[in-house]
C-alpha positions as a Markdown table, in Angstrom:
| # | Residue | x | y | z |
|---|---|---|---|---|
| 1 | Unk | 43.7 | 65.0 | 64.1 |
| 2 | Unk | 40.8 | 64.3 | 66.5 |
| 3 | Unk | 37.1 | 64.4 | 65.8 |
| 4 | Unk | 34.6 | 64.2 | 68.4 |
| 5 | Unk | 31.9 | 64.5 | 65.8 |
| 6 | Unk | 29.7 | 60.6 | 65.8 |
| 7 | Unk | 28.6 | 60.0 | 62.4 |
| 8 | Unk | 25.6 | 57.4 | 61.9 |
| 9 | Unk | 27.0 | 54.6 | 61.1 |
| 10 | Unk | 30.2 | 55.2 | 61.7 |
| 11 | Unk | 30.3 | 54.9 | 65.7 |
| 12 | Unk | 33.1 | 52.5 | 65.6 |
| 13 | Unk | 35.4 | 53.8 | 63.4 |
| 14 | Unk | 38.4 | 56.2 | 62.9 |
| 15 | Unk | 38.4 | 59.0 | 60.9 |
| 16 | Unk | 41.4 | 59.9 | 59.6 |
| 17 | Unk | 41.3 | 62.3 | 57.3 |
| 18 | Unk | 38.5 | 64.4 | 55.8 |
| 19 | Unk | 39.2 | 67.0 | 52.9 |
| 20 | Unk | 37.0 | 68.5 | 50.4 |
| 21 | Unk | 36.7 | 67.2 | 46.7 |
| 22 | Unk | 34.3 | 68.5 | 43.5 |
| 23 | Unk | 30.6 | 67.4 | 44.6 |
| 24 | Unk | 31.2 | 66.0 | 48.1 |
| 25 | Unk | 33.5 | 65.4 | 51.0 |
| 26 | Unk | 35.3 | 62.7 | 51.8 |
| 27 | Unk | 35.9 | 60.8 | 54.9 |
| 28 | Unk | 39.3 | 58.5 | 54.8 |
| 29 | Unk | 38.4 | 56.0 | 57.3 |
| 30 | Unk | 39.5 | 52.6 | 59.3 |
| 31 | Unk | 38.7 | 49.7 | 61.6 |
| 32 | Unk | 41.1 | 49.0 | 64.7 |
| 33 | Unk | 43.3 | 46.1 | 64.4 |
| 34 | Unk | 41.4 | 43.6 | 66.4 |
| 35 | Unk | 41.6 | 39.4 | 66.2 |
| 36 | Unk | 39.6 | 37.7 | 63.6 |
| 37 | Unk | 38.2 | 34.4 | 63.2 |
| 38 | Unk | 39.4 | 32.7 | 59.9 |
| 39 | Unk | 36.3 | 31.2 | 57.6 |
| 40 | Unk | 38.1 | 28.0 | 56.4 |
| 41 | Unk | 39.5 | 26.9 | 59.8 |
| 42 | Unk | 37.8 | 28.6 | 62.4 |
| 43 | Unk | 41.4 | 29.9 | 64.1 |
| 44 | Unk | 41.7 | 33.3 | 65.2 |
| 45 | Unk | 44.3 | 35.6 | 63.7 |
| 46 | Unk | 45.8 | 38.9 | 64.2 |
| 47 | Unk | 48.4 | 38.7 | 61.5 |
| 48 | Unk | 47.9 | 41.5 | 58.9 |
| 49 | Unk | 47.9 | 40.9 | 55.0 |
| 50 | Unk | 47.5 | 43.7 | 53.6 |
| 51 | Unk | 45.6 | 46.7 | 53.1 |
| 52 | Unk | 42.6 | 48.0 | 50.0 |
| 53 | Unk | 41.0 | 50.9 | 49.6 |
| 54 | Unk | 37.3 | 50.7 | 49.2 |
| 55 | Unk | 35.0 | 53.8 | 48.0 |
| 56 | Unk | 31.3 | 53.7 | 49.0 |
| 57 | Unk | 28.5 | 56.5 | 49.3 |
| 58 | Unk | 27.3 | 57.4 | 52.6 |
| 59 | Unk | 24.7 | 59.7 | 54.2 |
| 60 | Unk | 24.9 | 63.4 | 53.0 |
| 61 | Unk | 26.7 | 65.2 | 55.9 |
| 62 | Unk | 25.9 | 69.4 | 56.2 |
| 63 | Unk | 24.4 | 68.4 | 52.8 |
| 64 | Unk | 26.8 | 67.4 | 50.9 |
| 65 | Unk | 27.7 | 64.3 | 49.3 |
| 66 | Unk | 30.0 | 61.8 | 51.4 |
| 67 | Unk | 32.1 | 59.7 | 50.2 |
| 68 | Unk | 34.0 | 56.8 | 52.6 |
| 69 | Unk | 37.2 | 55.9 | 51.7 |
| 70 | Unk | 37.8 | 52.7 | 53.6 |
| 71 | Unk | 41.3 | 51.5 | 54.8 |
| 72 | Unk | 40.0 | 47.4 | 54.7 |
| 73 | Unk | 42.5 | 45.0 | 56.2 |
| 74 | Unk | 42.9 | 41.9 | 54.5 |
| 75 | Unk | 43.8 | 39.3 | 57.0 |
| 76 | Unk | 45.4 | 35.9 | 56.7 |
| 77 | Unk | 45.5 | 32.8 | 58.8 |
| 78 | Unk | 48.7 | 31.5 | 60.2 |
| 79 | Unk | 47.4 | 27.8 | 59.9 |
| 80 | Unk | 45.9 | 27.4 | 56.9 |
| 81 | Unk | 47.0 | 30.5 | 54.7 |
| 82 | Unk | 43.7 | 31.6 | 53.6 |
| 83 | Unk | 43.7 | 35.5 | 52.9 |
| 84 | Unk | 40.2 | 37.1 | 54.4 |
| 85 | Unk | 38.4 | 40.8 | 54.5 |
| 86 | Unk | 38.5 | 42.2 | 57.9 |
| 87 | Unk | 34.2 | 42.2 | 59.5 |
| 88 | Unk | 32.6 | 46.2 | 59.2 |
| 89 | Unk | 29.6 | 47.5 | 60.6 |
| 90 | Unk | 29.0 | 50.2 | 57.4 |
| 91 | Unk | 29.3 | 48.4 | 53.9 |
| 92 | Unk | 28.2 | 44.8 | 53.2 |
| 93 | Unk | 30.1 | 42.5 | 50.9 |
| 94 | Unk | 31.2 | 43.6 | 47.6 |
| 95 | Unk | 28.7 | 47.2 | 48.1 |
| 96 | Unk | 29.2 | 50.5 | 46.8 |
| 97 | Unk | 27.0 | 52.1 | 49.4 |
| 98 | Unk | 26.9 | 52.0 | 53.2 |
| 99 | Unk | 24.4 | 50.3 | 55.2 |
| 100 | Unk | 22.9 | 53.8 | 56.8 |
| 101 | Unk | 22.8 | 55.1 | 53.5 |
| 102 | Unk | 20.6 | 52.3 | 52.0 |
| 103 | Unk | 18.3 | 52.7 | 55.1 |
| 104 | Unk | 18.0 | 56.8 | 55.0 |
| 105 | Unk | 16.7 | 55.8 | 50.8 |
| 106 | Unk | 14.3 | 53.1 | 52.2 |
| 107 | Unk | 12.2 | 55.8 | 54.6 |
| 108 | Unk | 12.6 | 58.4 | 52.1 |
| 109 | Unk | 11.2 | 56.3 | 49.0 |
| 110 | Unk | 8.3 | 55.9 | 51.2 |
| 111 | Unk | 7.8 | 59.6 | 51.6 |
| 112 | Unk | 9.2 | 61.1 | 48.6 |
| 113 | Unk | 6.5 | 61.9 | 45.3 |
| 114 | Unk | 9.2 | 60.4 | 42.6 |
| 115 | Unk | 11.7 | 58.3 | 42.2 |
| 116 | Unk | 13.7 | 61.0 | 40.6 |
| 117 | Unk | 13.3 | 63.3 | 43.5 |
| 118 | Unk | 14.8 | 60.3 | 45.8 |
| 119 | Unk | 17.6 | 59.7 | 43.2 |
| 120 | Unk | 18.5 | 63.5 | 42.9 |
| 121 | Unk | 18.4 | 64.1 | 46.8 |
| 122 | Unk | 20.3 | 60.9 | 47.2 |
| 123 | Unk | 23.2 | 61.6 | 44.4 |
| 124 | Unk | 22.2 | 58.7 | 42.4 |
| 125 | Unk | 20.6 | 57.1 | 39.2 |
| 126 | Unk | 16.4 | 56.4 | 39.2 |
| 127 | Unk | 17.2 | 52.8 | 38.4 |
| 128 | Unk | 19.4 | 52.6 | 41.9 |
| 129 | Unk | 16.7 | 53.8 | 43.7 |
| 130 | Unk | 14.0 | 51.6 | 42.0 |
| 131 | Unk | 16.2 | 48.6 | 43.0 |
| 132 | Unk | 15.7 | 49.8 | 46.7 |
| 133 | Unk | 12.1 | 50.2 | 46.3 |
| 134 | Unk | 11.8 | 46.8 | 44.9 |
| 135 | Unk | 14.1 | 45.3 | 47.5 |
| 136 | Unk | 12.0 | 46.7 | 49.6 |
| 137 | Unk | 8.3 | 45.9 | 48.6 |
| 138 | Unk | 9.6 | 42.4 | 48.4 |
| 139 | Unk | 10.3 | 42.3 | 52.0 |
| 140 | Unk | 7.5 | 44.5 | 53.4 |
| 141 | Unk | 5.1 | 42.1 | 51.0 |
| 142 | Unk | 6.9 | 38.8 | 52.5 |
| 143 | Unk | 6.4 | 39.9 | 56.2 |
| 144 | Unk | 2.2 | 40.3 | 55.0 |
């Protein structure tokens, strides 16, 4: 199936499925098989270990909730055997939510009257948003 649709945050990606589930849709995406430079030795590497699924949250698309369902390739290094995560331009290390999503709650916390009203629009708890405000105020009041 082809999409021609470009999804914020997800320029560099391939979709490969999309159905509809209770509360949301949900994208089954995943990276092209390109080389990767191992952490522990520096070599590059192309060999495939195997493959996870990851679920995260992303931007509400026509909205509705979106979920990404994230084919991550698990490399490993033909010199020194060390298994390794695959580098993604959408979730961050061990994150439940993408990277566009966490910047669409930081302008709208700004804007919005509540943090309920953020947490509602946003399909997530008060305390997860009051965690990105905080993030946030610490960095705005670092840069002062």
């Amino acid at each position: 199936m082809n999409f021609t649709i470009k999804m914020p945050g997800l320029e560099d990606v391939w979709i490969t499925k999309v159905e509809e589930m209770e509360g949301g849709i949900a994208l089954h995406v995943e990276m092209p098989v390109k080389v990767h430079k191992c952490p522990s030795c520096g070599k590059r590497t192309k060999k495939v270990h195997d493959y996870r699924i990851q679920k995260s949250k992303h931007l509400k698309w026509f909205e509705r909730l979106t979920y990404l369902f994230y084919k991550k390739r698990r490399y490993a290094c033909s010199c020194c055997g060390k298994r390794f995560a695959e580098e993604n331009p959408f979730v961050h290390r061990y994150q439940r939510l993408s990277m566009e999503w966490n910047r669409a709650v930081s302008v709208r916390i700004v804007q919005a009257k509540t943090f309920k009203e953020t947490a509602k629009q946003f399909g997530v708890s008060v305390s997860t948003v009051m965690r990105r405000f905080d993030r946030l105020a610490v960095k705005e009041m670092s840069e002062v």
